[in-house]
Residue, then its C-alpha position, 0 to 999 in steps of 0.5 A: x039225402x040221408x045224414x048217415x048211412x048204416x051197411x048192415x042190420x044186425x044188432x050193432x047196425x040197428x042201436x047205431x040207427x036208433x041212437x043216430x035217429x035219438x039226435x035228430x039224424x036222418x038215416x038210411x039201413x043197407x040190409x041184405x037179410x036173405x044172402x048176408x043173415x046178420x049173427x045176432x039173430x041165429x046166435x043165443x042172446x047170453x048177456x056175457x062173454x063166454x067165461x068173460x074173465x078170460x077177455x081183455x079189459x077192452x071186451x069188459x068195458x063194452x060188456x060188464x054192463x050189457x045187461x043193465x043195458x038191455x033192461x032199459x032196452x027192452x023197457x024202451x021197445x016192449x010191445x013192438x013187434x011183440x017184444x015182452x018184457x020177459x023176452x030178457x030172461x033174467x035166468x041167471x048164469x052158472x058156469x062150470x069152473x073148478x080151482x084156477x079157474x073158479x079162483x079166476x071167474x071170482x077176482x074177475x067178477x070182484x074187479x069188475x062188480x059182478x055178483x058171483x058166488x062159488x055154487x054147485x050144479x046141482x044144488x041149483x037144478x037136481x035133475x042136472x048132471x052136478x059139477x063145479x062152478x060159479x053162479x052169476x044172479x044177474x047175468x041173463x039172456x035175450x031173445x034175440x030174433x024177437x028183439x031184431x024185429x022189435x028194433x026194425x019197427x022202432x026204427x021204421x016208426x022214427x023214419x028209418x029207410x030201410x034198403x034191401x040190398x047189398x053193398x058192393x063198395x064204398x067209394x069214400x068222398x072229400x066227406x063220407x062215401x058213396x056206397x054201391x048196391x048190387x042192384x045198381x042204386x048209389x046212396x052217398x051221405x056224410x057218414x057211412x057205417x060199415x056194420x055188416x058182419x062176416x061179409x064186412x071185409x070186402x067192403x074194407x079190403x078196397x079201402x086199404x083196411x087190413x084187420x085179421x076178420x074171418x068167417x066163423x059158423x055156429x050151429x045151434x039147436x032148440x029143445x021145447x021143455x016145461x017153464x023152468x025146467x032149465x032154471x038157469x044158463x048153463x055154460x060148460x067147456x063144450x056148450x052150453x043151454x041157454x032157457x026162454x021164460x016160455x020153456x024153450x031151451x037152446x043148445x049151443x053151439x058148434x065153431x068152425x072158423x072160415x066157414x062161411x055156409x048158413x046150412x045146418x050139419x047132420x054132424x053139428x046136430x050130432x055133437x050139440x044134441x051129445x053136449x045138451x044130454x051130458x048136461x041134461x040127461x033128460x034131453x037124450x030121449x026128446x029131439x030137437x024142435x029146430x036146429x039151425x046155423x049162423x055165421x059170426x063176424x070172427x077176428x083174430x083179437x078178442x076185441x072189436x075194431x070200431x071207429x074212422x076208416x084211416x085214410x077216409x073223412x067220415x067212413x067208421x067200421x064196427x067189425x070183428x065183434x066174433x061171439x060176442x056182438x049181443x051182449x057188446x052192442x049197446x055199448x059198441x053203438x053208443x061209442x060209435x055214434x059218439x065218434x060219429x058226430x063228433x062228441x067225447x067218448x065214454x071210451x078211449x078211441x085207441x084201444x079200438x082203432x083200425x089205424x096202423x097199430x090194429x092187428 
């Protein structure tokens, strides 16, 4: 029998795995790939919120040092599954912001020990459309279906079992849960993770679990470009462009809140390819190499819930992490799998509960 069970194999369910299996933890991975994709492979791999001073400090606690996080992740992981170092593209970040708005991204970015500096557009990149705003050197991007894969072969390396399948319940024991496969298997062990995205909310709905989760769509497209041609993440009010070291460059991304489709729109490729050439204006003559889709795990607060399921002896919950899993998730796990074997947090566990205060 398994020491923990993990419900979902996006990027929060996999560091937990990694970090539980780093103490010696045996550990079993409920993945549904096919029916329930997980949101950080369709998403952009930015290493910050979106206009992060706009969070909460709970969302800036697990975030402002994301990327000093994947640094020391990717170091760990190069070369699994083809994972390179310079699948973190340290690109830099410029964001559009004029007057509150810049005053605010600079105090935010004082408060928290972020480089940042005033800078415009196209001092940077001439070939963009010049605007306003505020540059962040060291804030870059991943890539995040490669560094999935790179995480799915360490843990298989460190004897993860891996179980394609969907959980349909979880059946809380005196201590952990049994959880129940669509396929009909039973797995039980003494700690149960539920990591399992937008779909999260039927598994806790059984257990008396009420937080404001909903399903959110994105649509994202791919444009294939020179090495360096976009030099940076561009980040604006409608979108943003998010460049590979290899000169692909994404654009993204639509939001449709309570959608819970994976099918790409003719009218999302629309609005993202207009968003792409308002910045680029290059872009309007070349199409998009790929577009697709990928549902986030949204919620009505703008930070996530982690910790014990109330009422259960051994059951956690990481949900409602909405747009911002990626750049969270090391951070999410380690915390997680602190509560989880019973060792001091590095954060305070109230400021994340799903006890009665949560809404």
């Amino acid at each position: 029998m398994a020491d923990v069970l993990i419900i979902g194999g996006g990027i929060v369910g996999l560091l937990s795995a990694l970090s539980h299996t780093d103490r010696g933890r045996r550990v079993t991975l409920v993945d549904a790939p096919a029916s329930h994709p997980p949101a950080s492979w369709a998403g952009g791999g930015i290493l910050a919120p979106l206009f992060a001073w706009r969070y909460p400090d709970a969302m800036n606690r697990l975030t402002a040092d994301g990327p000093a996080r994947y640094r020391e992740l990717v170091s760990r992981l190069a070369g699994y599954a083809g994972l390179r170092h310079d699948d973190l593209c340290d690109s830099g970040l410029w964001v559009e912001a004029t007057g509150a708005e810049r005053e605010s991204a600079l105090d935010w970015a004082r408060d928290w020990r972020q480089r940042c500096e005033p800078r415009a557009l196209a001092a940077a990149w001439p070939a963009a459309e010049d605007r306003d705003g505020v540059w962040f050197p060291e804030v870059g991007n991943i890539r995040n279906p490669r560094l999935l894969k790179a995480l799915r072969a360490r843990l298989a390396d460190q004897g993860v079992r891996r179980v394609e399948d969907r959980a349909v319940a979880v059946e809380p024991e005196g201590r952990g849960a049994t959880v129940v496969l669509a396929g009909g298997e039973r797995l039980a062990a003494p700690s149960v993770l539920i990591s399992a995205g937008a779909w999260s909310p039927s598994l806790l709905a059984p257990l008396g679990v009420s937080v404001p989760l909903f399903p959110a769509k994105g649509e994202m497209l791919l444009y294939r470009l020179a090495p360096g041609q976009v030099p940076s993440i561009v980040l604006t009010e409608n979108g943003y462009l998010i460049p590979r070291a290899d000169g692909a460059v994404l654009a993204g991304s639509t939001l449709k809140e309570g959608d819970a489709s994976t099918e790409p729109t003719e009218e999302g490729r629309r609005r993202l390819e207009a968003m792409a050439a308002s910045i680029l204006p290059a872009l309007a003559d070349l199409p998009p190499e790929h577009h697709w889709a990928g549902v986030r795990p949204g919620c009505g607060r703008d930070w996530p819930y982690l910790g014990e399921v109330p009422g259960t002896h051994g059951v956690f919950a990481a949900v409602g992490h909405h747009r911002n899993g990626l750049v969270s998730a090391p951070a999410s796990a380690e915390f997680l799998v602190q509560l989880m074997n019973g060792e001091t947090p590095f954060l305070d566990p109230a400021d994340y509960s799903l006890g009665p205060s949560s809404s």
